[in-house]
N, C-alpha and C positions, 0 to 999 in steps of 0.2 A: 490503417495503422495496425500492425503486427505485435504484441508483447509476449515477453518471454521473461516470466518469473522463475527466479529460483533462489539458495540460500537458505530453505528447512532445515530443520534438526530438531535433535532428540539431544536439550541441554538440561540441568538440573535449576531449580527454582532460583533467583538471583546472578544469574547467568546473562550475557547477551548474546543476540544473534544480529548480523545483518541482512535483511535480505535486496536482493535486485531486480528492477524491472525494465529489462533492456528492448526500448522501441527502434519501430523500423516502418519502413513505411511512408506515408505521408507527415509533412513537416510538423513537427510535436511541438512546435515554439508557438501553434496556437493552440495548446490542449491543456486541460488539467489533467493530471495523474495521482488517480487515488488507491488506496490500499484500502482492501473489505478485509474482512475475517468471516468464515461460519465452522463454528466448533458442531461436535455433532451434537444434535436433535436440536441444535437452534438456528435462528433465522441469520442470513448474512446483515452484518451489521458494517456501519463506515470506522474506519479505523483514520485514516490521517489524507490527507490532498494536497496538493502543493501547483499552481499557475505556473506554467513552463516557459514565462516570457518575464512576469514580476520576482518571482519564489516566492508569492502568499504562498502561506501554510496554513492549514486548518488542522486539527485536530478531537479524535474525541477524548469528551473529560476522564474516560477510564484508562487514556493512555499517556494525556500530558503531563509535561515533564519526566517520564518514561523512554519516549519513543519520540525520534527526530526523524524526520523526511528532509530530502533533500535532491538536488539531482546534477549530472553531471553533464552539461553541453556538448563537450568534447564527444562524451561515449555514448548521448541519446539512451542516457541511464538515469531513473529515479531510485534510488536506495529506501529503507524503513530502518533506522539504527534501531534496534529494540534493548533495553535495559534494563537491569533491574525485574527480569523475567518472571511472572506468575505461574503457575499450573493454571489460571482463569484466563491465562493468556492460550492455552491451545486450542489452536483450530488451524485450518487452511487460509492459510492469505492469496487473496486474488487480487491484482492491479490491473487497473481498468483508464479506461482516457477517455475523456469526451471535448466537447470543440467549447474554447469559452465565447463563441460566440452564439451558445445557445444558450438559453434562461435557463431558471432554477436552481437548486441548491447541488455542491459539489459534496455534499453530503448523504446526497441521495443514491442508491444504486440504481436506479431507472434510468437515472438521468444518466447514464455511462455507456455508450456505444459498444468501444472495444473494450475485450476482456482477454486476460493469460489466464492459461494454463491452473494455475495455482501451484501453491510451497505448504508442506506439512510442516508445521512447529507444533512440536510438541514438548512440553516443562512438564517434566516432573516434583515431584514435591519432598 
């Protein structure tokens, strides 16, 4: 599986962005697709996932009701609607996919095979 993230910017605080994570590759209808973040000097953290067969969504509590994930079959795209934009929201977003037919938490980034690129967002304040 190939991903190719993109959608960064440099918005002002209360702002949205969308970003894209467009796969390729092997069939992604058995994968989960997650969105990390790691701002600088801290660790990558899980931002949101979503099952590419069901659309379970997971998300983390610092971005629900925030941030909508979603994806689009047709274009073998998972989108991150982001809202309501923080300055605590900058960092790099990376989108990652791993197979759900392996165990563990889609929460985790270990648990995630492939990975993009990554998308700068950066809110200002």
């Amino acid at each position: 599986v190939q991903l190719q993230a993109s959608g960064g910017g440099l918005v002002p605080a209360g702002d949205s962005l969308r970003l894209s994570c467009a796969a390729s590759g092997r069939l992604v209808s058995a994968y989960t697709v997650g969105w990390f973040r790691q701002a600088p000097g801290k660790e990558r953290e899980f931002v949101a996932a979503i099952r590419w067969s069901t659309t379970r969504t997971f998300y983390a509590d610092s971005v629900k009701g925030r941030f909508t994930i979603s994806r689009d079959n047709a274009k073998n795209t998972v989108f991150l609607q982001m809202n309501t934009l923080k300055p605590e929201d900058t960092a790099v977003y990376y989108c990652a996919a791993r197979s759900m037919a392996r165990g563990g938490s889609s929460r985790l980034d270990y648990e995630y095979k492939y990975w993009g690129q990554g998308t700068l967002v950066t809110v200002s304040s």
